[in-house]
VOZA-817450 format. One record per atom (N, C-alpha, C): residue number from 1; x, y, z; residue in one letter; atom name. Coordinates in nm, 2 decimals. Layout:
<rs>
<NUM,<X,Y,Z>,"A","CA"> ...
</rs>
This chain:
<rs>
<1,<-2.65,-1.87,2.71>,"X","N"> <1,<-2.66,-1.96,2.82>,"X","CA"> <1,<-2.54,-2.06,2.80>,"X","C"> <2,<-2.49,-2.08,2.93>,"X","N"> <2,<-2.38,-2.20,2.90>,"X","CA"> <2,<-2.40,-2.38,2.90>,"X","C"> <3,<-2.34,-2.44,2.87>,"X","N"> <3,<-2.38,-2.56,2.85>,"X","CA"> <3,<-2.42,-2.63,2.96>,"X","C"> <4,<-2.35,-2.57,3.02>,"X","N"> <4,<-2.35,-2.63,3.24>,"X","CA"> <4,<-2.51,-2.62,3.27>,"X","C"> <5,<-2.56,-2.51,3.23>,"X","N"> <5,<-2.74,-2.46,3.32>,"X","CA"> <5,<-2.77,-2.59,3.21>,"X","C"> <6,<-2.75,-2.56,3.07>,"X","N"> <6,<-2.84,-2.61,2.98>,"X","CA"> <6,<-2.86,-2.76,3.00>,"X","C"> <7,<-2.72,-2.85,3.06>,"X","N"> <7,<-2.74,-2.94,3.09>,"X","CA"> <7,<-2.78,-2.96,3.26>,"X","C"> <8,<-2.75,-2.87,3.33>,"X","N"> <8,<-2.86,-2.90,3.43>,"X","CA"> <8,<-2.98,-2.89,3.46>,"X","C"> <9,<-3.01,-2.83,3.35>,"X","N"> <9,<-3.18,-2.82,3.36>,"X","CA"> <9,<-3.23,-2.93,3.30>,"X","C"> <10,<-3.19,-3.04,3.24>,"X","N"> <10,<-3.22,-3.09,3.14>,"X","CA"> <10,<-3.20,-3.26,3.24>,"X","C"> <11,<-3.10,-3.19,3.32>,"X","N"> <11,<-3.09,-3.32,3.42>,"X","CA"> <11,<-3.23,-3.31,3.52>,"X","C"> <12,<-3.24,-3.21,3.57>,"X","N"> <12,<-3.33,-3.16,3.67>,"X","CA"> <12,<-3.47,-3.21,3.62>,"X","C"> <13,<-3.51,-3.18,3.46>,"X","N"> <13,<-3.58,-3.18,3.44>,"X","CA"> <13,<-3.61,-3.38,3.44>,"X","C"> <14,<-3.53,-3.48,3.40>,"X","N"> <14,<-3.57,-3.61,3.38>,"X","CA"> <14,<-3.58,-3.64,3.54>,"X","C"> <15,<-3.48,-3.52,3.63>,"X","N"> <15,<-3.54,-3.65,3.74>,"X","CA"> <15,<-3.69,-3.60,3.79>,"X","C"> <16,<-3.69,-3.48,3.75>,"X","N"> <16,<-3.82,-3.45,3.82>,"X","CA"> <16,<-3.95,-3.54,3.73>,"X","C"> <17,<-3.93,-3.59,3.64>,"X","N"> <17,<-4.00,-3.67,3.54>,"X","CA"> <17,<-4.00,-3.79,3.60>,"X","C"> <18,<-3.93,-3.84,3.66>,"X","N"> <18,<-3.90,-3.98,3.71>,"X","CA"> <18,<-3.96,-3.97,3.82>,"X","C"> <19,<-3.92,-3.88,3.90>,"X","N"> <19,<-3.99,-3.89,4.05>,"X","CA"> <19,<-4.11,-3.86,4.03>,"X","C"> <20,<-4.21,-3.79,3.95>,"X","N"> <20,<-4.33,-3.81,3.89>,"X","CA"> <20,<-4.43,-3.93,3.82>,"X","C"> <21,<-4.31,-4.02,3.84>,"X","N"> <21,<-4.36,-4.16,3.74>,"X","CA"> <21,<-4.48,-4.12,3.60>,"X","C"> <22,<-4.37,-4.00,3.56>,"X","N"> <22,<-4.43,-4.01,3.41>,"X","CA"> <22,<-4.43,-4.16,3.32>,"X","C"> <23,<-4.47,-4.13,3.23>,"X","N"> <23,<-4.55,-4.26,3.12>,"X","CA"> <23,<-4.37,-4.25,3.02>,"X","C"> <24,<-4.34,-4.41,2.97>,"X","N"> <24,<-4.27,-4.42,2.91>,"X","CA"> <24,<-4.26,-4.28,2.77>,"X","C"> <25,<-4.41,-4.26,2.72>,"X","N"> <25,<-4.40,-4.18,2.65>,"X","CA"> <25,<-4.36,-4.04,2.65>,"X","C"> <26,<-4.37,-4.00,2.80>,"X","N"> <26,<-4.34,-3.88,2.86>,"X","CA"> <26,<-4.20,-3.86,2.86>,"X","C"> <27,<-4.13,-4.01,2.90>,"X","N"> <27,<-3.98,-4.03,2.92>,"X","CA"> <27,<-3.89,-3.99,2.79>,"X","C"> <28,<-3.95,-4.04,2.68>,"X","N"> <28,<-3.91,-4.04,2.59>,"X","CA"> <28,<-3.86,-3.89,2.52>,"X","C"> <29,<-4.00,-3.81,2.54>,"X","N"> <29,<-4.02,-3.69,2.48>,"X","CA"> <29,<-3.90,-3.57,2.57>,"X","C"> <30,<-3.91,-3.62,2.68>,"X","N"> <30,<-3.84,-3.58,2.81>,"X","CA"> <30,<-3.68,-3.60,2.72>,"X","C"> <31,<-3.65,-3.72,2.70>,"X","N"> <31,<-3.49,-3.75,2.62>,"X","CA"> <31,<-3.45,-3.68,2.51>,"X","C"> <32,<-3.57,-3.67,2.42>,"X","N"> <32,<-3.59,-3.62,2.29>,"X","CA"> <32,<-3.54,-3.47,2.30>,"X","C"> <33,<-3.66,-3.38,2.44>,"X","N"> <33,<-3.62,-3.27,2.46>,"X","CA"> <33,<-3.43,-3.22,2.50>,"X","C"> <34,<-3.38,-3.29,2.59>,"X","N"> <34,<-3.29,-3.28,2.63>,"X","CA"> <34,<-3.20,-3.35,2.55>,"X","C"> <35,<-3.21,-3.42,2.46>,"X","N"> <35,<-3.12,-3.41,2.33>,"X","CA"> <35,<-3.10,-3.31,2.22>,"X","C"> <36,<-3.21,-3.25,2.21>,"X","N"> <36,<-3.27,-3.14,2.13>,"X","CA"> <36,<-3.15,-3.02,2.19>,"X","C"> <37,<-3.19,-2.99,2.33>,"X","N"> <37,<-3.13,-2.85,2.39>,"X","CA"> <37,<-2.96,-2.87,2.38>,"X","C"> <38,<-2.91,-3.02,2.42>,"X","N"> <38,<-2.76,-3.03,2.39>,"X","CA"> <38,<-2.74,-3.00,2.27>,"X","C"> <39,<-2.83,-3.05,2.18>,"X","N"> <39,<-2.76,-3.02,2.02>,"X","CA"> <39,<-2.75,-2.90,1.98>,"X","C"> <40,<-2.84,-2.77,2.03>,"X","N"> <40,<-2.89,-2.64,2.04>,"X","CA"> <40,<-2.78,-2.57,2.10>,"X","C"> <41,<-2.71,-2.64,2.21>,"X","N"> <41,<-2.60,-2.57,2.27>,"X","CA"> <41,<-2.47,-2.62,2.19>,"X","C"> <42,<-2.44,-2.70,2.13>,"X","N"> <42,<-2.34,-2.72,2.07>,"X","CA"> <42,<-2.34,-2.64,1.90>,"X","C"> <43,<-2.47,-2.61,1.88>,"X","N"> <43,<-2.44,-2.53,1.77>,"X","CA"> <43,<-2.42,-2.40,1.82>,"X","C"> <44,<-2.43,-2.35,1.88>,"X","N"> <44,<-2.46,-2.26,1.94>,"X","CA"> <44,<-2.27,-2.17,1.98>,"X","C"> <45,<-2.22,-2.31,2.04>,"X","N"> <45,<-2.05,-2.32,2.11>,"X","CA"> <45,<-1.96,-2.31,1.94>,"X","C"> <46,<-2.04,-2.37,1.85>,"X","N"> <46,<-1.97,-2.40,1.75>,"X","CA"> <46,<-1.97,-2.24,1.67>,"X","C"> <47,<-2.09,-2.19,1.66>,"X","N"> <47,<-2.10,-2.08,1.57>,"X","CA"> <47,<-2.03,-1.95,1.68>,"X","C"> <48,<-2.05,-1.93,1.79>,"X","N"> <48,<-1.97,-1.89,1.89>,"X","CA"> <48,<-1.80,-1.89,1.83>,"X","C"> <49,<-1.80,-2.03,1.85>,"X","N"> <49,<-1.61,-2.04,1.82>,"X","CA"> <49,<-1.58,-1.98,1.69>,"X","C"> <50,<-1.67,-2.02,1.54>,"X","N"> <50,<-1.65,-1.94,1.47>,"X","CA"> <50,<-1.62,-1.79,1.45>,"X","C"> <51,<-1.72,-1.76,1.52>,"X","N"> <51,<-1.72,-1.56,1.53>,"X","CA"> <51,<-1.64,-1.57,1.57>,"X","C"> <52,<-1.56,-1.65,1.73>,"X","N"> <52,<-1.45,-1.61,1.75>,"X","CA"> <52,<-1.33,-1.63,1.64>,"X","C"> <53,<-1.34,-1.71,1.58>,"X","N"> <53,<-1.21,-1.73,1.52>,"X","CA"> <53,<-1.22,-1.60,1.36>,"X","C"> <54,<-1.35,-1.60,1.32>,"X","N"> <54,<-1.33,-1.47,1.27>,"X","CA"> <54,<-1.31,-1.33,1.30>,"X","C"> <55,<-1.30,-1.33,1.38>,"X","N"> <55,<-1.30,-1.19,1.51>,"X","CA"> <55,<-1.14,-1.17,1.50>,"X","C"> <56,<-1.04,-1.26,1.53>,"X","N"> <56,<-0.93,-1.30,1.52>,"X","CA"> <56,<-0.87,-1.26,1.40>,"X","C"> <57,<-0.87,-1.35,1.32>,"X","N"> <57,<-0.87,-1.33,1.18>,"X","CA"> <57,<-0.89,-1.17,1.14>,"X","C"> <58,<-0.99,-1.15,1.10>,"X","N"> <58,<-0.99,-0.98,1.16>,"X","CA"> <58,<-0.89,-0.89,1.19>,"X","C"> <59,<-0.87,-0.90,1.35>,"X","N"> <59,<-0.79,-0.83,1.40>,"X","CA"> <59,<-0.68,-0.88,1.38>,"X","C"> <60,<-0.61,-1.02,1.33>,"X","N"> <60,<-0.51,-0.98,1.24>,"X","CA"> <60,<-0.45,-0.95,1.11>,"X","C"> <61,<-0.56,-0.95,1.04>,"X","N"> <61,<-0.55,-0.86,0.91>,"X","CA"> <61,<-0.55,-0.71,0.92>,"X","C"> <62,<-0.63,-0.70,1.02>,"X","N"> <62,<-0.59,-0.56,1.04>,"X","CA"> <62,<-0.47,-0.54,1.12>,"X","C"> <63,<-0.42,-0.54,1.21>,"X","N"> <63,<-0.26,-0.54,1.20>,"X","CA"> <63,<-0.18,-0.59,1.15>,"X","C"> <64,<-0.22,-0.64,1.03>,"X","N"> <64,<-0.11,-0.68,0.92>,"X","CA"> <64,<-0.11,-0.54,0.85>,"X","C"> <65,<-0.23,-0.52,0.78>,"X","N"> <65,<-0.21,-0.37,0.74>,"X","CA"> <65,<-0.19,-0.27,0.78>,"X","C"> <66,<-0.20,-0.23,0.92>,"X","N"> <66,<-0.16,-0.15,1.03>,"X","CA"> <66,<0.00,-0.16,0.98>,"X","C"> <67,<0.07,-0.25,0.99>,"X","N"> <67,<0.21,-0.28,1.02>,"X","CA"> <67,<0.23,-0.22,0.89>,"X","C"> <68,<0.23,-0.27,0.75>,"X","N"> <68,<0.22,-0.23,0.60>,"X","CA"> <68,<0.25,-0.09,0.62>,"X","C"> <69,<0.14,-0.03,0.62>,"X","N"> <69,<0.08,0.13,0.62>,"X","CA"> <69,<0.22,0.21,0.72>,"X","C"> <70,<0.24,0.14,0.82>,"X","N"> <70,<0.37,0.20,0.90>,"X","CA"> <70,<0.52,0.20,0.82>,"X","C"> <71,<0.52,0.05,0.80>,"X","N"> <71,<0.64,0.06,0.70>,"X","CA"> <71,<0.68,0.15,0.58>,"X","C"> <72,<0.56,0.19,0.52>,"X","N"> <72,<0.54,0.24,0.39>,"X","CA"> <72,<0.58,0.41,0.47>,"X","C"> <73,<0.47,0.44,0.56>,"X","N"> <73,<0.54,0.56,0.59>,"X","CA"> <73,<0.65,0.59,0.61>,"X","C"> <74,<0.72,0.51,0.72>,"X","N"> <74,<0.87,0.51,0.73>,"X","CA"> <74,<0.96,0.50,0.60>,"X","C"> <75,<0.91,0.46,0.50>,"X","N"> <75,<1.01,0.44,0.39>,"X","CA"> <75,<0.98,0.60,0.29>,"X","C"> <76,<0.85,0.60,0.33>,"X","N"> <76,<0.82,0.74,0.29>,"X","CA"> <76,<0.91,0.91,0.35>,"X","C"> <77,<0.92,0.88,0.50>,"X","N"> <77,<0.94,0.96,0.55>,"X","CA"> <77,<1.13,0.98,0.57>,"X","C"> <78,<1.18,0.84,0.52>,"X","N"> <78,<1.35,0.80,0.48>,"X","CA"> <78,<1.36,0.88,0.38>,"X","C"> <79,<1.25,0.88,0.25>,"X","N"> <79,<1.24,0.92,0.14>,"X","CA"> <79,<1.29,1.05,0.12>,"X","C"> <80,<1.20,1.11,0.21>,"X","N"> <80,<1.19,1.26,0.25>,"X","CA"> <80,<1.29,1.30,0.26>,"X","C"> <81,<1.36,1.27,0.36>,"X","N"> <81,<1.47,1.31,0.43>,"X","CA"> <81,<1.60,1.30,0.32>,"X","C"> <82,<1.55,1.22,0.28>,"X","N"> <82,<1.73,1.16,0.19>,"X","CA"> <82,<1.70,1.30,0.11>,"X","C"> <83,<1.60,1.31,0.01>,"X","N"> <83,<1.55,1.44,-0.11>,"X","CA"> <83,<1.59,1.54,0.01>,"X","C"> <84,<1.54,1.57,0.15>,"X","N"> <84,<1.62,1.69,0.17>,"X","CA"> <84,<1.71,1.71,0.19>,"X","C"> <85,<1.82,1.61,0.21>,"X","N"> <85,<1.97,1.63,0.27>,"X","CA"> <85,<2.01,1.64,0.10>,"X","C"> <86,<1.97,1.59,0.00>,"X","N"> <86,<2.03,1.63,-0.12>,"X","CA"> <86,<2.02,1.74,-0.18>,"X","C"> <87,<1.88,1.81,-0.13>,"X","N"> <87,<1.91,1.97,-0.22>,"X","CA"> <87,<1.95,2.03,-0.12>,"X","C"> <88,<1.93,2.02,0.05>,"X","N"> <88,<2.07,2.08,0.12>,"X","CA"> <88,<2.21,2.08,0.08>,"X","C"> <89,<2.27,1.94,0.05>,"X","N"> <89,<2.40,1.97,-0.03>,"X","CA"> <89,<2.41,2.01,-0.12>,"X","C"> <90,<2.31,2.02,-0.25>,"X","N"> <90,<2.33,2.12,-0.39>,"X","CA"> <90,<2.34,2.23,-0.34>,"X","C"> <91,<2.21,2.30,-0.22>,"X","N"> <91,<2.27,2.41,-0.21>,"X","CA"> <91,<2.36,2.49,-0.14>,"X","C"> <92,<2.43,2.38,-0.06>,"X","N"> <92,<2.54,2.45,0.00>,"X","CA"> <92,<2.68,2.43,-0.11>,"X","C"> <93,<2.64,2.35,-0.19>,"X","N"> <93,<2.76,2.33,-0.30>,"X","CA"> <93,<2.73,2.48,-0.38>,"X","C"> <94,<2.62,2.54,-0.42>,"X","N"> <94,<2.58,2.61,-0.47>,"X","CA"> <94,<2.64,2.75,-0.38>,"X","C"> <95,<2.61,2.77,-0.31>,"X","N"> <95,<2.65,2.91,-0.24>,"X","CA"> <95,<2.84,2.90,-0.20>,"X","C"> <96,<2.85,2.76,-0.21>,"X","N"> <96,<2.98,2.76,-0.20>,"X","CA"> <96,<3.07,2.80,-0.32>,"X","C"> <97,<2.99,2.77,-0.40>,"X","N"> <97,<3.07,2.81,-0.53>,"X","CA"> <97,<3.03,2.93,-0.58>,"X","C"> <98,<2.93,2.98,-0.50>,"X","N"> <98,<2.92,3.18,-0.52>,"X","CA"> <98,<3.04,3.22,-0.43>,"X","C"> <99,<3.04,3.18,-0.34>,"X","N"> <99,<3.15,3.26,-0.24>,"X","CA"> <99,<3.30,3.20,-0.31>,"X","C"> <100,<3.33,3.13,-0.39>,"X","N"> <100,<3.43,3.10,-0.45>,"X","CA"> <100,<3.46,3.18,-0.53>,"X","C"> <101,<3.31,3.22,-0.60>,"X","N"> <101,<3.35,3.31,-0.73>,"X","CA"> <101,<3.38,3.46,-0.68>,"X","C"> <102,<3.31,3.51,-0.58>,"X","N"> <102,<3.31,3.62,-0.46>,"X","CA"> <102,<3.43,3.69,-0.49>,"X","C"> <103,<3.53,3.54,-0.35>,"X","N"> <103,<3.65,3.55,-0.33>,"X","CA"> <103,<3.76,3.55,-0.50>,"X","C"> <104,<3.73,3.52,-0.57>,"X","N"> <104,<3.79,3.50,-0.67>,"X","CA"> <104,<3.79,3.71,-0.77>,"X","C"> <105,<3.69,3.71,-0.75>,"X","N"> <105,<3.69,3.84,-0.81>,"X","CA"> <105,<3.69,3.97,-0.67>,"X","C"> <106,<3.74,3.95,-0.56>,"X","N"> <106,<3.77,4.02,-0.48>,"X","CA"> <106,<3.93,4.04,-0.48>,"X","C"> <107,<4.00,3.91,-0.49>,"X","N"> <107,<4.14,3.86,-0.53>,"X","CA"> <107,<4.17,3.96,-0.65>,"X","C"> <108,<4.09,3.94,-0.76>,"X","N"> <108,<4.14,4.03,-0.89>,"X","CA"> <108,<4.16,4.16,-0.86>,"X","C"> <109,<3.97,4.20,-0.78>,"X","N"> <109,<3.97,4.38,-0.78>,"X","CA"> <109,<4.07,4.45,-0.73>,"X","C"> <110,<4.15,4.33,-0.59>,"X","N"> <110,<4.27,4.35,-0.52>,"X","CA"> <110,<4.37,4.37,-0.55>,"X","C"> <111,<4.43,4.25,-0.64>,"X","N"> <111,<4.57,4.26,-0.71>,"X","CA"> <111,<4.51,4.45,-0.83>,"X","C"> <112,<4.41,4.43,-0.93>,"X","N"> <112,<4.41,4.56,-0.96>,"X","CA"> <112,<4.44,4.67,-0.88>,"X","C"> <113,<4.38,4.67,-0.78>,"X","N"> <113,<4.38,4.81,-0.73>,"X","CA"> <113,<4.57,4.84,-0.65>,"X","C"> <114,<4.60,4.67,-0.63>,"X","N"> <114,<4.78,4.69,-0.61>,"X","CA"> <114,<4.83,4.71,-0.71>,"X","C"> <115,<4.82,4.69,-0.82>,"X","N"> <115,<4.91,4.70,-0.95>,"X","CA"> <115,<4.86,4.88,-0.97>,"X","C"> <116,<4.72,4.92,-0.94>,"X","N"> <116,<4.72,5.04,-0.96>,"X","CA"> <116,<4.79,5.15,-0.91>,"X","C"> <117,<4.80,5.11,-0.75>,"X","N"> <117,<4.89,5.18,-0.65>,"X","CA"> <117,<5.03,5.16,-0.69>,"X","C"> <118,<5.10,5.06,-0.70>,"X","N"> <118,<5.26,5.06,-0.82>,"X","CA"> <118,<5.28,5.14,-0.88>,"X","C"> <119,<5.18,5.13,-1.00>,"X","N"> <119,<5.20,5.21,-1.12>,"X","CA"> <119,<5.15,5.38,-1.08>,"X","C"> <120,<5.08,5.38,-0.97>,"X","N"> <120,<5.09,5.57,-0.99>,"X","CA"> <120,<5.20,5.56,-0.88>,"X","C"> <121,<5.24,5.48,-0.80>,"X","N"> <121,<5.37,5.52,-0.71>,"X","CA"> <121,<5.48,5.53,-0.78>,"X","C"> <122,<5.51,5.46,-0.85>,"X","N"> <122,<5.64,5.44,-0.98>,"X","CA"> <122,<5.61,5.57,-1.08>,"X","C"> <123,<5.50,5.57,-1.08>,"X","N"> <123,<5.49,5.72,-1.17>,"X","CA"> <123,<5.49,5.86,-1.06>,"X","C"> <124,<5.48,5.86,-0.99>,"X","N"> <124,<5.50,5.96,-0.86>,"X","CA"> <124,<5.64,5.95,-0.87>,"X","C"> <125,<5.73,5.85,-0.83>,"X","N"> <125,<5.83,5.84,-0.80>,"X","CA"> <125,<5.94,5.89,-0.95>,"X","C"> <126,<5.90,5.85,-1.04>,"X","N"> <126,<5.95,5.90,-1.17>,"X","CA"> <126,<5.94,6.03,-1.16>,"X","C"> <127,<5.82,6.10,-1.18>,"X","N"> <127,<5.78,6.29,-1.18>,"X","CA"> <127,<5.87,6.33,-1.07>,"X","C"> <128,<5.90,6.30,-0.97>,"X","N"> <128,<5.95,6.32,-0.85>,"X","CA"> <128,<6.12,6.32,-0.91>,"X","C"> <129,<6.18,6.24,-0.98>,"X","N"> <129,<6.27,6.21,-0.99>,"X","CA"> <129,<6.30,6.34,-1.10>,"X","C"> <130,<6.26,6.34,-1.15>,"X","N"> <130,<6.25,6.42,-1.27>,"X","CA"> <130,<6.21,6.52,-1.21>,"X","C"> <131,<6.15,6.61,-1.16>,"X","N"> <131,<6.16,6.74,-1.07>,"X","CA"> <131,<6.26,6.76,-1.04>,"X","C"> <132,<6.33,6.65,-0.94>,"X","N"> <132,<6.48,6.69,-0.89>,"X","CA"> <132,<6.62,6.71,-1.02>,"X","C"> <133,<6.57,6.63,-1.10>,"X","N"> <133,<6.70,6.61,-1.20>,"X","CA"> <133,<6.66,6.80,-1.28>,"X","C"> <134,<6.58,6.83,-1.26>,"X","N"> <134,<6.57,6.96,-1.32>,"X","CA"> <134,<6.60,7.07,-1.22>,"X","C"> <135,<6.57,7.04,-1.12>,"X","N"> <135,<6.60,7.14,-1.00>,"X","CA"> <135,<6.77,7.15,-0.97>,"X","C"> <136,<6.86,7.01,-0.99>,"X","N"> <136,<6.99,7.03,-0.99>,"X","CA"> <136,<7.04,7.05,-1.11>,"X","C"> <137,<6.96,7.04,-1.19>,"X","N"> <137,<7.03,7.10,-1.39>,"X","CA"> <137,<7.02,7.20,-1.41>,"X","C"> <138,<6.93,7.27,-1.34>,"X","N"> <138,<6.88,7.40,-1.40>,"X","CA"> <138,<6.93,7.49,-1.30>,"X","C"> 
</rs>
Protein backbone atom coordinates (compact mmCIF):
# COMPACT_ATOMS: atom_id res chain seq x y z
CA UNK A 1 0.00 0.00 0.00
CA UNK A 2 1.20 3.45 -0.67
CA UNK A 3 1.63 6.19 1.80
CA UNK A 4 -1.07 8.46 -0.09
CA UNK A 5 -4.29 5.66 0.85
CA UNK A 6 -2.43 5.08 4.12
CA UNK A 7 -2.49 8.65 4.86
CA UNK A 8 -5.89 9.19 3.59
CA UNK A 9 -7.45 6.81 5.38
CA UNK A 10 -6.08 7.91 8.40
CA UNK A 11 -7.25 11.51 7.48
CA UNK A 12 -10.74 10.10 6.68
CA UNK A 13 -10.66 8.30 9.56
CA UNK A 14 -10.14 11.52 12.34
CA UNK A 15 -12.58 13.41 10.48
CA UNK A 16 -15.07 10.90 10.53
CA UNK A 17 -14.18 10.79 14.47
CA UNK A 18 -14.71 14.35 14.81
CA UNK A 19 -17.92 14.66 12.99
CA UNK A 20 -18.96 11.83 15.45
CA UNK A 21 -18.02 13.92 18.49
CA UNK A 22 -16.05 11.09 19.76
CA UNK A 23 -14.64 11.44 23.50
CA UNK A 24 -11.14 13.09 23.91
CA UNK A 25 -10.08 9.52 24.61
CA UNK A 26 -11.34 8.19 21.36
CA UNK A 27 -9.34 11.27 19.74
CA UNK A 28 -6.44 10.35 21.20
CA UNK A 29 -6.34 6.56 20.30
CA UNK A 30 -7.64 7.75 16.83
CA UNK A 31 -3.91 9.96 16.68
CA UNK A 32 -2.11 7.16 18.29
CA UNK A 33 -3.57 4.85 15.51
CA UNK A 34 -2.69 7.05 12.69
CA UNK A 35 0.69 7.67 14.00
CA UNK A 36 1.19 4.02 14.35
CA UNK A 37 0.13 3.39 10.40
CA UNK A 38 2.63 6.44 9.21
CA UNK A 39 5.36 4.85 11.17
CA UNK A 40 4.30 1.39 9.58
CA UNK A 41 4.51 2.91 6.23
CA UNK A 42 7.76 4.52 6.65
CA UNK A 43 9.30 1.36 7.58
CA UNK A 44 7.84 -0.28 5.24
CA UNK A 45 9.36 2.68 2.23
CA UNK A 46 12.57 2.35 4.10
CA UNK A 47 12.99 -1.56 3.99
CA UNK A 48 11.49 -1.27 0.33
CA UNK A 49 14.39 1.19 -0.55
CA UNK A 50 16.79 -1.11 0.98
CA UNK A 51 15.85 -4.26 -1.22
CA UNK A 52 15.90 -1.80 -3.71
CA UNK A 53 19.26 -0.67 -3.20
CA UNK A 54 20.34 -4.36 -2.71
CA UNK A 55 18.74 -5.47 -5.88
CA UNK A 56 21.12 -2.91 -7.45
CA UNK A 57 24.04 -3.80 -5.81
CA UNK A 58 23.36 -7.18 -7.10
CA UNK A 59 22.84 -6.52 -10.49
CA UNK A 60 25.92 -4.81 -10.46
CA UNK A 61 28.14 -7.24 -9.16
CA UNK A 62 26.85 -9.30 -11.37
CA UNK A 63 27.86 -7.37 -14.31
CA UNK A 64 31.00 -6.74 -12.93
CA UNK A 65 31.62 -10.39 -13.17
CA UNK A 66 29.78 -10.77 -16.40
CA UNK A 67 32.25 -8.16 -17.79
CA UNK A 68 35.47 -10.20 -15.96
CA UNK A 69 34.40 -13.63 -17.28
CA UNK A 70 34.27 -11.79 -20.98
CA UNK A 71 37.52 -10.27 -20.67
CA UNK A 72 39.15 -13.41 -19.48
CA UNK A 73 37.62 -15.17 -22.49
CA UNK A 74 38.74 -12.79 -24.95
CA UNK A 75 42.31 -12.92 -23.56
CA UNK A 76 41.69 -16.60 -23.66
CA UNK A 77 40.49 -16.79 -27.10
CA UNK A 78 43.84 -13.99 -28.21
CA UNK A 79 45.66 -16.82 -26.50
CA UNK A 80 44.36 -19.30 -28.77
CA UNK A 81 44.92 -17.69 -31.74
CA UNK A 82 48.46 -16.38 -31.13
CA UNK A 83 49.46 -20.58 -30.09
CA UNK A 84 47.80 -21.21 -33.52
CA UNK A 85 49.38 -18.78 -35.82
CA UNK A 86 52.75 -20.13 -34.08
CA UNK A 87 52.60 -23.74 -34.87
CA UNK A 88 51.17 -22.54 -38.26
CA UNK A 89 54.44 -20.80 -38.79
CA UNK A 90 56.72 -23.84 -37.38
CA UNK A 91 54.94 -25.62 -39.73
CA UNK A 92 55.18 -23.98 -42.70
CA UNK A 93 58.91 -23.18 -41.70
CA UNK A 94 58.92 -26.92 -41.41
CA UNK A 95 57.61 -28.10 -44.86
CA UNK A 96 59.58 -25.35 -46.16
CA UNK A 97 62.57 -26.62 -45.20
CA UNK A 98 61.44 -30.23 -46.54
CA UNK A 99 60.96 -28.70 -49.90
CA UNK A 100 64.32 -27.10 -49.56
CA UNK A 101 65.84 -30.22 -48.80
CA UNK A 102 63.58 -31.83 -51.87
CA UNK A 103 64.86 -29.30 -54.18
CA UNK A 104 68.38 -29.63 -52.93
CA UNK A 105 68.71 -33.37 -53.58
CA UNK A 106 66.80 -33.11 -56.92
CA UNK A 107 69.59 -30.37 -58.00
CA UNK A 108 72.23 -33.25 -57.05
CA UNK A 109 70.27 -36.32 -58.68
CA UNK A 110 70.30 -33.69 -61.70
CA UNK A 111 73.78 -32.41 -61.96
CA UNK A 112 74.53 -36.61 -61.40
CA UNK A 113 72.53 -37.79 -63.98
CA UNK A 114 74.39 -34.56 -66.26
CA UNK A 115 77.79 -35.47 -65.31
CA UNK A 116 76.49 -39.09 -66.18
CA UNK A 117 75.33 -38.22 -69.68
CA UNK A 118 79.07 -36.29 -70.25
CA UNK A 119 80.96 -38.94 -69.22
CA UNK A 120 79.12 -41.80 -71.40
CA UNK A 121 78.93 -39.07 -74.29
CA UNK A 122 82.74 -38.37 -74.02
CA UNK A 123 83.14 -41.97 -73.75
CA UNK A 124 80.90 -42.61 -76.89
CA UNK A 125 82.67 -40.02 -78.46
CA UNK A 126 86.16 -41.43 -77.60
CA UNK A 127 85.14 -45.28 -78.86
CA UNK A 128 83.80 -43.50 -81.79
CA UNK A 129 86.96 -41.74 -82.38
CA UNK A 130 88.89 -44.69 -81.99
CA UNK A 131 86.72 -46.81 -84.39
CA UNK A 132 87.50 -44.33 -87.01
CA UNK A 133 91.34 -44.01 -86.22
CA UNK A 134 91.33 -47.88 -86.88
CA UNK A 135 89.13 -47.85 -89.78
CA UNK A 136 91.64 -45.24 -91.57
CA UNK A 137 94.90 -47.21 -90.17
CA UNK A 138 93.93 -50.36 -90.95
Amino acid sequence: MNKQAIFGTALAMLLAVGVTGCSKEDMEEAKSSVKEAGETVSEKTKELADDAGDAMSDAADATKDAWEDTKKAAGDMADDAADATEEAWDKTKEMADDAADATEEAWDDTKDAAEDAMDATEKAADDAAKKMDEAVNN
